[in-house]
Every structure is written in structure tokens, then in C-alpha cells.
Backbone as CSV, one residue per row, in Angstrom:
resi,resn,N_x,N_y,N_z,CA_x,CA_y,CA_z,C_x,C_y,C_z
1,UNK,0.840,-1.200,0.000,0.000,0.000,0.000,0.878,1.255,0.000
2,UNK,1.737,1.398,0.793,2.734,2.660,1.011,3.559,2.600,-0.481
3,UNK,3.647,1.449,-0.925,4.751,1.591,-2.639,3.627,1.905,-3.623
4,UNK,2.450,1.589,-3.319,1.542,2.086,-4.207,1.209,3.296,-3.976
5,UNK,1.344,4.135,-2.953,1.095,5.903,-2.474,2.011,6.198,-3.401
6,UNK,3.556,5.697,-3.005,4.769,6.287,-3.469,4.925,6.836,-4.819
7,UNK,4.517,5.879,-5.591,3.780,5.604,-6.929,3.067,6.800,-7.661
8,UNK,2.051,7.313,-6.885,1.007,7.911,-7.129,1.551,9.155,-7.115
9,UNK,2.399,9.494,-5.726,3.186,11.203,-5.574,3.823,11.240,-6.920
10,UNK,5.103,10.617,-7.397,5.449,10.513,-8.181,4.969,10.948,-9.704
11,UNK,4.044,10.360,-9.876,3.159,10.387,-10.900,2.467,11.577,-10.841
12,UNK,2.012,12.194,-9.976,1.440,13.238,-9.666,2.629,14.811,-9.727
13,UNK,3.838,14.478,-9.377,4.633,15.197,-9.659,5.386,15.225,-11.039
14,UNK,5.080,14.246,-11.858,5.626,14.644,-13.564,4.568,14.915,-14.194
15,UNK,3.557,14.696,-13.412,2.486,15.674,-14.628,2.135,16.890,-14.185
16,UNK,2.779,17.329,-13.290,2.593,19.366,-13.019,4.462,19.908,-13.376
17,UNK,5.239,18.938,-13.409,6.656,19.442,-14.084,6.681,19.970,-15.525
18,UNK,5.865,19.804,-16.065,5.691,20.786,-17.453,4.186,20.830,-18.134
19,UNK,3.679,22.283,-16.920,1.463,22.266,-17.076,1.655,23.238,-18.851
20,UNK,2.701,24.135,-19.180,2.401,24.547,-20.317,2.675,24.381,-21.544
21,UNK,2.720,22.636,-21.416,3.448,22.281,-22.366,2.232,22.313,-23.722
22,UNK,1.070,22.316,-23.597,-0.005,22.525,-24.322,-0.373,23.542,-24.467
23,UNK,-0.003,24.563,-24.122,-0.381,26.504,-23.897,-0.461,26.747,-25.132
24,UNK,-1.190,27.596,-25.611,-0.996,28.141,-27.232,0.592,29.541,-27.233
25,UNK,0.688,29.230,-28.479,2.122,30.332,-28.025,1.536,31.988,-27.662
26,UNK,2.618,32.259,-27.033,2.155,33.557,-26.429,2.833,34.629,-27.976
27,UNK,1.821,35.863,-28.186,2.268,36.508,-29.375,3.077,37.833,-28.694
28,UNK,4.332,37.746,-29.182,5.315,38.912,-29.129,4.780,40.421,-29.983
29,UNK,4.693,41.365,-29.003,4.225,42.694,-29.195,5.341,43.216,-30.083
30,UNK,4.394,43.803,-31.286,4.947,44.465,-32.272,5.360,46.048,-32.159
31,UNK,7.039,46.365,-31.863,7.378,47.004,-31.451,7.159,48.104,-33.114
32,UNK,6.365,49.193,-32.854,5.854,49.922,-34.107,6.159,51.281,-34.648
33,UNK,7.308,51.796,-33.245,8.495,52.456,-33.539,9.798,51.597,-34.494
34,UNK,9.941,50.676,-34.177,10.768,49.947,-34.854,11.498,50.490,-35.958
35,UNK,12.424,50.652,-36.125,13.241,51.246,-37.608,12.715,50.309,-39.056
36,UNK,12.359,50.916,-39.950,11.604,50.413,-40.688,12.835,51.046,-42.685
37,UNK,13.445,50.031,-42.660,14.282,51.105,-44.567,13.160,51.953,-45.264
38,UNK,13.258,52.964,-45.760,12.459,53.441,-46.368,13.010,54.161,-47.756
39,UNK,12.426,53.736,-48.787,13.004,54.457,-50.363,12.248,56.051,-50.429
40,UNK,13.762,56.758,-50.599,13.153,58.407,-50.503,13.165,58.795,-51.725
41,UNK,13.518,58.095,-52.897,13.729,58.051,-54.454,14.160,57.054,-55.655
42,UNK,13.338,56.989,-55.911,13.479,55.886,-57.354,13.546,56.817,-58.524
43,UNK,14.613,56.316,-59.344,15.232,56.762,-60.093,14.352,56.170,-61.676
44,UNK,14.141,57.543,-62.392,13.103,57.327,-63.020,11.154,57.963,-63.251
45,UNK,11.425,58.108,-62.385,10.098,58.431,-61.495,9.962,60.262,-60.839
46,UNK,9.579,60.974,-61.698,9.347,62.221,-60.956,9.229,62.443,-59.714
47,UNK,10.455,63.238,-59.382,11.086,63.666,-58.492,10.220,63.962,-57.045
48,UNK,9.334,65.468,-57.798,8.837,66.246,-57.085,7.316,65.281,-56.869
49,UNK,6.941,64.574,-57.436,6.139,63.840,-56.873,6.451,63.133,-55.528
50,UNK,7.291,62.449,-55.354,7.898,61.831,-54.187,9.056,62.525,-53.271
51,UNK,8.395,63.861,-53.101,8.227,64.595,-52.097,9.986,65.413,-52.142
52,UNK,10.851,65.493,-52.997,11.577,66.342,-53.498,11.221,67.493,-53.820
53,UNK,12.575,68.559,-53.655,11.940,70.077,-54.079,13.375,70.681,-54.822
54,UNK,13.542,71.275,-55.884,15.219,71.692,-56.735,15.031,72.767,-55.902
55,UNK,16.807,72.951,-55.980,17.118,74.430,-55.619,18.008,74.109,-56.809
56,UNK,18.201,75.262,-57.613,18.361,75.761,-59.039,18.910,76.679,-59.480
57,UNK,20.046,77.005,-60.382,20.288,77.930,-61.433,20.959,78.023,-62.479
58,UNK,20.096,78.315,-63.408,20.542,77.651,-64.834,21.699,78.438,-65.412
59,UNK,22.193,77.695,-66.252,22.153,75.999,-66.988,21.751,75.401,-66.482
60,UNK,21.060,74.327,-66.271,20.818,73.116,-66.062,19.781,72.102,-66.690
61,UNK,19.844,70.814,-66.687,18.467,69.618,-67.055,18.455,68.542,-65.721
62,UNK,16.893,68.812,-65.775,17.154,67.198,-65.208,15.499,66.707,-65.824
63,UNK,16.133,65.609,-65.799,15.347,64.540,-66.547,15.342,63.074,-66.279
64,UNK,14.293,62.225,-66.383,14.446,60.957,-66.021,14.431,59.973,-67.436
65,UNK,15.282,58.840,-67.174,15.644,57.693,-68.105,14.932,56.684,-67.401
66,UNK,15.443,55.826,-68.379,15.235,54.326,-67.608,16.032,53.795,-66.345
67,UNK,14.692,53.836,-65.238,15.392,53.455,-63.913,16.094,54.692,-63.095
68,UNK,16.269,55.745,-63.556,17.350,56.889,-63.120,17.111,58.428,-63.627
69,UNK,17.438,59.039,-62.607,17.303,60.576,-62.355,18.260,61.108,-63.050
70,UNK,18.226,62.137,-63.882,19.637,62.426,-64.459,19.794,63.978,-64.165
71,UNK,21.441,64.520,-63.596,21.343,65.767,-63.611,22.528,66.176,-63.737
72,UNK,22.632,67.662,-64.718,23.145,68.046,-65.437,23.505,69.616,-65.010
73,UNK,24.704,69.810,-65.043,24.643,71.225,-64.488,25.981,71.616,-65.824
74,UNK,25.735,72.922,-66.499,27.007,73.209,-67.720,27.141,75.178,-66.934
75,UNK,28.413,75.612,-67.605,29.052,77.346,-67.462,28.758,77.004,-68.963
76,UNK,28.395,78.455,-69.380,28.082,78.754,-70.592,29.144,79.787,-70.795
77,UNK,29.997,80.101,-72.180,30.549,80.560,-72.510,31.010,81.970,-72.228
78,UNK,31.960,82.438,-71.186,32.133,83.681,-71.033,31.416,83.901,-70.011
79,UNK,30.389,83.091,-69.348,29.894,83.214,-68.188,30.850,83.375,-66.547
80,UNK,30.120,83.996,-66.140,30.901,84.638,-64.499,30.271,83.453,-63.628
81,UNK,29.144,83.121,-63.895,28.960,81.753,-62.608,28.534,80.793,-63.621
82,UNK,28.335,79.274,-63.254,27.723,78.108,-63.697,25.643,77.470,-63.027
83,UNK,25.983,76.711,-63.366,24.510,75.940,-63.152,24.926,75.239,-62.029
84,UNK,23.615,75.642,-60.936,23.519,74.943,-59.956,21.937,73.530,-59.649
85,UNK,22.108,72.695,-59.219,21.249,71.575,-59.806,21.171,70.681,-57.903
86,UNK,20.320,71.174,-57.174,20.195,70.296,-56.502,18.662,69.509,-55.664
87,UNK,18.561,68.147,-55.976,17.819,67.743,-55.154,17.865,67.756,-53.604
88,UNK,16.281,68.097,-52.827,16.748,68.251,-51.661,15.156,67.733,-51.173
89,UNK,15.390,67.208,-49.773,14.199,66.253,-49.053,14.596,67.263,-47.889
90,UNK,13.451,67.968,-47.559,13.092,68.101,-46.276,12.604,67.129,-44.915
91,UNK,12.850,67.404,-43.724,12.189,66.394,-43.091,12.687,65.024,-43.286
92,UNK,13.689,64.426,-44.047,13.653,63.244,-44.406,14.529,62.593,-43.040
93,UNK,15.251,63.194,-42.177,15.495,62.794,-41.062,14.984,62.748,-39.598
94,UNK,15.189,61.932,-38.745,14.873,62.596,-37.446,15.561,63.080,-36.462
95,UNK,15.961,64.014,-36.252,16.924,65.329,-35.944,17.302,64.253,-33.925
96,UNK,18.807,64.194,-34.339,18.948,63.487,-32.819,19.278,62.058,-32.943
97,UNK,18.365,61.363,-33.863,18.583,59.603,-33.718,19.392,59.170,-35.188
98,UNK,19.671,58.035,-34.560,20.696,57.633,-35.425,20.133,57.105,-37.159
99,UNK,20.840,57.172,-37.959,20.099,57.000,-39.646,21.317,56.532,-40.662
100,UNK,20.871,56.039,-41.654,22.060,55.476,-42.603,21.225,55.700,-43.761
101,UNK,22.345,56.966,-44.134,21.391,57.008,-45.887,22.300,56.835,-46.926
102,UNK,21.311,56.065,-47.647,22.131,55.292,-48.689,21.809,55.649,-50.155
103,UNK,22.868,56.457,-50.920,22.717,56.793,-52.172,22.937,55.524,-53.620
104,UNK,22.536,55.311,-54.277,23.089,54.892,-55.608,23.228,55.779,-56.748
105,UNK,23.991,55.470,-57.221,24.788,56.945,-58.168,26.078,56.584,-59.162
106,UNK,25.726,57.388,-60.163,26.876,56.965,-61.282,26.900,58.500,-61.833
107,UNK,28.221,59.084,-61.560,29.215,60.218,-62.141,29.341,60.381,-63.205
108,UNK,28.862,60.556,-64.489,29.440,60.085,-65.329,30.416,61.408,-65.574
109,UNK,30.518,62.065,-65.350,31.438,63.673,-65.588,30.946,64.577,-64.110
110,UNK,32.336,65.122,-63.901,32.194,65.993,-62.513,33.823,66.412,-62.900
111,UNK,33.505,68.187,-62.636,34.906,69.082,-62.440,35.417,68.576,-60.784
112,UNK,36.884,68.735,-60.821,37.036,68.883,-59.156,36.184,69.929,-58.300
113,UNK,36.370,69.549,-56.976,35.766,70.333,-55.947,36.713,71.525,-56.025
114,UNK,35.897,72.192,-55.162,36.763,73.594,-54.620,36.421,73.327,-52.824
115,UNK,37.139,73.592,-51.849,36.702,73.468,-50.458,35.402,74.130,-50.522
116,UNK,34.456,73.095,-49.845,32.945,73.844,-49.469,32.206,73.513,-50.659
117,UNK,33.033,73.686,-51.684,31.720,73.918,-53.245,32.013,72.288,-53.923
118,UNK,31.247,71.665,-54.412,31.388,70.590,-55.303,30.272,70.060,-56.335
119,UNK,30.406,69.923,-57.540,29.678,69.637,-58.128,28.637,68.330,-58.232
120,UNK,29.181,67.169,-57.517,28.653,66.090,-57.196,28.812,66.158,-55.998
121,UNK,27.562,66.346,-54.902,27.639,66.444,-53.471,26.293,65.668,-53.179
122,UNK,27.081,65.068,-51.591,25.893,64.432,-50.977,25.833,65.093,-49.678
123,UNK,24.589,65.969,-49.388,24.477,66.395,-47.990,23.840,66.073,-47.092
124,UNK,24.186,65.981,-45.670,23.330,65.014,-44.848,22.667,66.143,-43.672
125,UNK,22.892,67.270,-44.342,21.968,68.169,-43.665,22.591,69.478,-44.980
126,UNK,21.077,70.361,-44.700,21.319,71.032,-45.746,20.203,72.576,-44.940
127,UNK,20.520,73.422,-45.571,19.506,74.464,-45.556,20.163,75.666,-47.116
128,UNK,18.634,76.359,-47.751,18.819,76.562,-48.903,19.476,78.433,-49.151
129,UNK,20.113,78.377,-50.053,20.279,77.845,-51.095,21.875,76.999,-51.632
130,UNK,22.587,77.019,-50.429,23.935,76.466,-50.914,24.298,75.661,-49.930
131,UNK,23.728,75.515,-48.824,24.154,75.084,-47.177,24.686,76.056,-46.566
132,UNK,24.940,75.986,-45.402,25.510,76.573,-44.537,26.724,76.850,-44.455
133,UNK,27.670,77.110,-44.143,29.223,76.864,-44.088,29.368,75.845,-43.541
134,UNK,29.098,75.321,-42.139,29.067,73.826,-41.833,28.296,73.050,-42.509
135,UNK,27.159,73.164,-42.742,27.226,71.628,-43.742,27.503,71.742,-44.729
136,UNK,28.285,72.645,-45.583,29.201,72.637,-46.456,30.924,71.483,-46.534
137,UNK,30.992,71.983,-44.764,32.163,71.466,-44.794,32.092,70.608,-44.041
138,UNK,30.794,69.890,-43.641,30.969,68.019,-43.767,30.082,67.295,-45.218
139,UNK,29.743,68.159,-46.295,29.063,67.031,-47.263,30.308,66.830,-48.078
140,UNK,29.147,65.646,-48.227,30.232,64.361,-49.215,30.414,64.961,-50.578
141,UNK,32.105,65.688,-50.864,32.014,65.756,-52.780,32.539,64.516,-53.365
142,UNK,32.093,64.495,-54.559,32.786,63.077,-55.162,33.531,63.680,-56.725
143,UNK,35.015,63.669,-56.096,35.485,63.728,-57.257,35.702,62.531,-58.685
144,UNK,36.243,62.569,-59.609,36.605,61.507,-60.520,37.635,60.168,-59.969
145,UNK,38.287,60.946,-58.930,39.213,59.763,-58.439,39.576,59.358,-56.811
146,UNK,38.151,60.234,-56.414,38.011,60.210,-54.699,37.090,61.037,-54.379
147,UNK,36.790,60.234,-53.295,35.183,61.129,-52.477,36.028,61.829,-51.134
148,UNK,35.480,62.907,-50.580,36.083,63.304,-49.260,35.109,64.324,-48.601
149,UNK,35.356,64.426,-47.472,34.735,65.747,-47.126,34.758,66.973,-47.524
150,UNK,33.629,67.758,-47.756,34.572,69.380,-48.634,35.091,70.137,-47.878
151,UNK,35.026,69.542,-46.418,36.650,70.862,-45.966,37.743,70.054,-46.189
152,UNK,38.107,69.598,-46.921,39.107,68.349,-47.537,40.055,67.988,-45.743
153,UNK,38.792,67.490,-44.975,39.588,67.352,-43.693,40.060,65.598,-43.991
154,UNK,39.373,64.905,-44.810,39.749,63.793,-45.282,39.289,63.571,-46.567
155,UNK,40.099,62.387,-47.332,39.568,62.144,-48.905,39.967,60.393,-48.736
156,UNK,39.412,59.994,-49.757,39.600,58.425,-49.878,39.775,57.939,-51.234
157,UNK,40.939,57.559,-51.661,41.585,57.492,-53.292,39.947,56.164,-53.820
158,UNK,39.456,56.655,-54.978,38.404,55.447,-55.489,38.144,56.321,-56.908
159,UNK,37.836,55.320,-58.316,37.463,55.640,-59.131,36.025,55.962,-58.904
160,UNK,35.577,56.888,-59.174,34.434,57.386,-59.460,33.452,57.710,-60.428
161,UNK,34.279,58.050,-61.747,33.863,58.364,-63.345,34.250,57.416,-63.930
162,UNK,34.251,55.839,-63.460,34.634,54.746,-63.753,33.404,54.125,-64.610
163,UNK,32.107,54.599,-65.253,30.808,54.002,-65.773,29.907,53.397,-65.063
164,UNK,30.608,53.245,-63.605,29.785,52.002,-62.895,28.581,52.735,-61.925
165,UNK,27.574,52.457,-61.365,26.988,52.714,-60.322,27.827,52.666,-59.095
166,UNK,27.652,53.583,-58.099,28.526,53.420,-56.827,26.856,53.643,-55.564
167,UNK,27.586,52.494,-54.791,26.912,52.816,-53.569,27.125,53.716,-52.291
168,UNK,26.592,54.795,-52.036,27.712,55.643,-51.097,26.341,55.320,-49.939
169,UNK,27.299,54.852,-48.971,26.016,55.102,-47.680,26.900,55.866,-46.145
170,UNK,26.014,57.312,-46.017,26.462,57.433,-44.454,25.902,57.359,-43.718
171,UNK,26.398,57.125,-42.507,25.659,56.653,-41.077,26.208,57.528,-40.354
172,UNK,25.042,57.807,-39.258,25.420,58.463,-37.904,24.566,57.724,-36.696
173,UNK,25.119,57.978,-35.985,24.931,57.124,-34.746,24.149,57.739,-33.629
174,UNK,23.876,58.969,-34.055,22.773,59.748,-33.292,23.469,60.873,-32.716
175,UNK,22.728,61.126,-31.131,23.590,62.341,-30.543,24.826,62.819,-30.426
176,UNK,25.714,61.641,-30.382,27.103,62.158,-30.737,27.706,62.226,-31.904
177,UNK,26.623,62.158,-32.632,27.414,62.619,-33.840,28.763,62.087,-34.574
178,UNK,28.975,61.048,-34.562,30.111,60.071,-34.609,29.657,59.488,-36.149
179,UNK,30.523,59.856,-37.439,29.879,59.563,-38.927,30.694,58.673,-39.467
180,UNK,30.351,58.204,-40.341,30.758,57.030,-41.159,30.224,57.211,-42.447
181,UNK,31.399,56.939,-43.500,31.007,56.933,-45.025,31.531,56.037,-45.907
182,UNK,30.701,54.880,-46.256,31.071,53.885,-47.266,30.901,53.766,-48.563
183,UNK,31.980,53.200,-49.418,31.397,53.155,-50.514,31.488,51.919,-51.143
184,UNK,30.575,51.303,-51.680,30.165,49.874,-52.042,30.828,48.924,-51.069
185,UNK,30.716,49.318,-50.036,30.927,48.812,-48.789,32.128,48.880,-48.188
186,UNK,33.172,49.504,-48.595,34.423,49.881,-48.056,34.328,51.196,-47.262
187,UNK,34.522,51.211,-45.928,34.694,52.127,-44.937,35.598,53.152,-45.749
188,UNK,35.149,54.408,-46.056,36.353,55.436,-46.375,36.146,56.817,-46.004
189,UNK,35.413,57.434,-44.601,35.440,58.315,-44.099,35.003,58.121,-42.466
190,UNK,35.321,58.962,-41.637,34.889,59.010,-40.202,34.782,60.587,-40.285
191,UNK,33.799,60.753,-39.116,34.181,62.421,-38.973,33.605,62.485,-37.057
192,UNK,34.132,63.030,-36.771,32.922,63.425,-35.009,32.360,64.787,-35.324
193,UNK,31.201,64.363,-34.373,30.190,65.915,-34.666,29.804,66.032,-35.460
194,UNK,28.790,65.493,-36.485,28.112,65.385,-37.709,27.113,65.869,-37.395
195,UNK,26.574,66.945,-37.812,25.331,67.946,-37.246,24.730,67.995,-37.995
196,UNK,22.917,67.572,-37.559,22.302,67.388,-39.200,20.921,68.047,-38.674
197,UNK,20.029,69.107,-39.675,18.480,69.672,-39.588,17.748,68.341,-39.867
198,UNK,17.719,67.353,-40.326,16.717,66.847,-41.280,16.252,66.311,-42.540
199,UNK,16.749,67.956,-43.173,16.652,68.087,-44.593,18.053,67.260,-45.135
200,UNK,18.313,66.700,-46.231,19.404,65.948,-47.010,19.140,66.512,-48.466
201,UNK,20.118,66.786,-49.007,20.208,67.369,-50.655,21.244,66.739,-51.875
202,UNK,21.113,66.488,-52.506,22.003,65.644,-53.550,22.049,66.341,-55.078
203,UNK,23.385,66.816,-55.685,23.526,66.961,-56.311,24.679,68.221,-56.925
204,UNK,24.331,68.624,-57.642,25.797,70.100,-58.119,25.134,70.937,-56.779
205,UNK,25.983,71.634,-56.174,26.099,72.413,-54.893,26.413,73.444,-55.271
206,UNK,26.845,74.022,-56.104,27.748,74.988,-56.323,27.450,75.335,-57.719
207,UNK,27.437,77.346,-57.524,27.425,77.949,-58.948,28.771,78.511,-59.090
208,UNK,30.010,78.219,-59.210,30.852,78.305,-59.311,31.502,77.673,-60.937
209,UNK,32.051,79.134,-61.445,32.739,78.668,-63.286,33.303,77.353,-63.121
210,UNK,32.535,76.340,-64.197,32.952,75.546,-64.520,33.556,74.597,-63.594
211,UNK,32.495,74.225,-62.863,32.709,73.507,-61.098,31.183,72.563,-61.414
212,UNK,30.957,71.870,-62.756,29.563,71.130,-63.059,29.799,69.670,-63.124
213,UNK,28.556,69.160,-63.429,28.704,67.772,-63.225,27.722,66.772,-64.101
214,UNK,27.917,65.831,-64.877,26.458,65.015,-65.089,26.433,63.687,-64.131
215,UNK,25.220,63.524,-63.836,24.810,62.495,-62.795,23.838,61.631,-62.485
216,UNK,23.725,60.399,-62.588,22.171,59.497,-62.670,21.853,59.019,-61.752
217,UNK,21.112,59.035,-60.992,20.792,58.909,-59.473,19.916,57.393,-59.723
218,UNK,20.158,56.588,-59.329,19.057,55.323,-59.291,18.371,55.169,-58.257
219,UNK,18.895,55.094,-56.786,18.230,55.154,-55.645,18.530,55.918,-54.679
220,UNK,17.702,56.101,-53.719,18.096,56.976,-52.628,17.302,56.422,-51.353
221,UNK,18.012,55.605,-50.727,16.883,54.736,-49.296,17.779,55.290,-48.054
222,UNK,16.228,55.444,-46.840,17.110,55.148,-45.417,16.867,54.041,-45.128
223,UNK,18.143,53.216,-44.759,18.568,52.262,-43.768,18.127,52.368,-42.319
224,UNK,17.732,50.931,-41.830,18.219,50.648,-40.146,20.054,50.884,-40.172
225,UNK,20.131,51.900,-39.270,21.524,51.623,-38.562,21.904,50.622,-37.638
């Protein structure tokens, strides 16, 4: 009788050692802040429809091809300034947190930079009509045979007017401002203190003689950092 109790505890204790083993699964809350990539331009596709706005002065074209944005900035003969040509997204950041924006882009012609001014520029904060002096002198110029910062506080040797599409993506890491700039995935800039409004602008920066550029933009996405 007592080995038959014994029995019974036993038995009674492996069937409460795992009661939820039949539970339906429990559903994990969908975190809806969550960083989410988002495409701020497809190439091809009117501009100003998808929430772009030019800052401008002619010379210039822009026009879309197949798949791609094209822009064109020329100095006309005997002229004192050139064509200025830039796309620009307001709002496209959130001022403080961290972001990775990622260009696709093919050079096909670009004069060198001048410090501050460049004809193929990527800005990661902008206000109009040329930038600021500081975000002048952290956007990305891309020359024919290297991209760098335009206070030429760094440059990174890479073909650029090579025919190919290039991927340029920068990241910042939020409040401290701590930047990063890759291109087709090779690390080739750092900067500290990367100070950004929001707004981001892409393209000729500068009305400066014969400081132009042609350029086909295919994509333009933010990344999760």
C-alpha cells in the first residue's frame, strides 16, 4: 500500500513538471516604432512627386531615363557663374537619432571640388540655397578619383567616373554625432560631430565657373543603422 502511495506522488509530480506544455504560443508585441528602410527616391520616377523640391540655377536639365534621375549642371561661354542643380528632401530625417542614408549613383562627368563647393555632393543636412558653411564642410564631394569631405579634412583614393553605379552610404549614430562613409561597402570616411536639420540634398552644390557635373541617381533609401 505505502509503494503504491509512493507511486502515485510521483506520478502526480511529472504531470505538473511541465502544465504549459499545451499553452498556445504567447504573441510577441509588435514594437511599431521599430526602424523600418524606407526608399526616398526611385530613379526614373518624378522627383517632385515623391516629395523632393530643386534648388536651381541655370544651366541646367534634369530629366528621367530608364530606372534613373539624371542631372546636369554646364558654365556657358564667357559666363561669371555656372549651373547649380540640386535635389533636396526636407524632413527626411529625425533630428537626434541615429540613420544610414544610402545613395546609388553613377558620375558620369564631374569638375574637381573647390573646399565647401562641389559639383557632385551628398548632404546630410542642408539648408537653402547652398548650405551653410558647416554643412558645407561636412558634405560628401565626389570627385573623378576620390570622395572626401569638402573641408578636404579627409579624402579616400576610389574611381568614381569609372561608368559604374557606386553605392555611397552614411551613417550616424545619433547624438554624438560620430559619422561614417562607405562606398560599395568599403569604410572610407569618419568624422565626429556630424550635425544634421533633417533636410538631405544631392547633387551640383555649387554655382561656381565651370565647377559642373552630369549624374544618374538610381536610388536613394534610409537604412536601419
Amino acid at each position: 500500500m505505502r509503494h503504491m502511495w509512493r507511486c502515485a506522488l510521483l506520478i502526480a509530480a511529472c504531470d505538473n513538471a511541465h502544465p504549459n506544455i499545451d499553452a498556445p504560443p504567447v504573441d510577441t508585441p509588435v514594437d511599431e516604432a521599430a526602424c523600418q528602410p524606407r526608399t526616398l527616391l526611385t530613379g526614373g520616377t518624378d522627383v517632385v512627386a515623391q516629395g523632393w523640391t530643386t534648388v536651381t540655377q541655370a544651366p541646367f536639365t534634369l530629366s528621367d531615363g530608364t530606372d534613373v534621375t539624371q542631372l546636369q549642371t554646364m558654365t556657358p561661354a564667357a559666363a561669371s557663374s555656372g549651373g547649380l542643380l540640386l535635389l533636396r528632401y526636407p524632413d527626411a530625417l529625425d533630428v537626434g537619432l541615429p540613420f544610414a542614408l544610402e545613395v546609388v549613383m553613377q558620375v558620369e562627368q564631374v569638375d574637381p571640388h573647390n573646399p565647401l563647393d562641389s559639383a557632385a555632393a551628398i548632404m546630410g543636412s542642408f539648408t537653402a540655397p547652398f548650405g551653410l558653411p558647416d554643412e558645407r564642410a561636412q558634405m560628401i564631394y565626389l570627385d573623378s578619383d576620390a570622395i572626401g569631405w569638402a573641408d578636404d579634412a579627409q579624402q579616400y583614393p576610389v574611381a568614381v567616373t569609372d561608368g559604374a553605379f557606386h553605392t555611397i552610404v552614411l551613417s550616424v549614430d545619433g547624438p554624438s554625432g560620430n559619422a561614417k562613409v562607405s562606398i560599395d561597402g568599403v569604410l572610407a570616411l569618419t568624422k565626429d560631430s556630424f550635425d544634421y536639420n533633417g533636410t538631405i540634398a544631392i547633387g551640383d552644390q555649387t554655382n561656381e565657373r565651370n565647377i559642373d557635373s552630369s549624374i544618374r541617381i538610381k536610388s536613394v533609401r534610409l537604412l536601419c543603422p
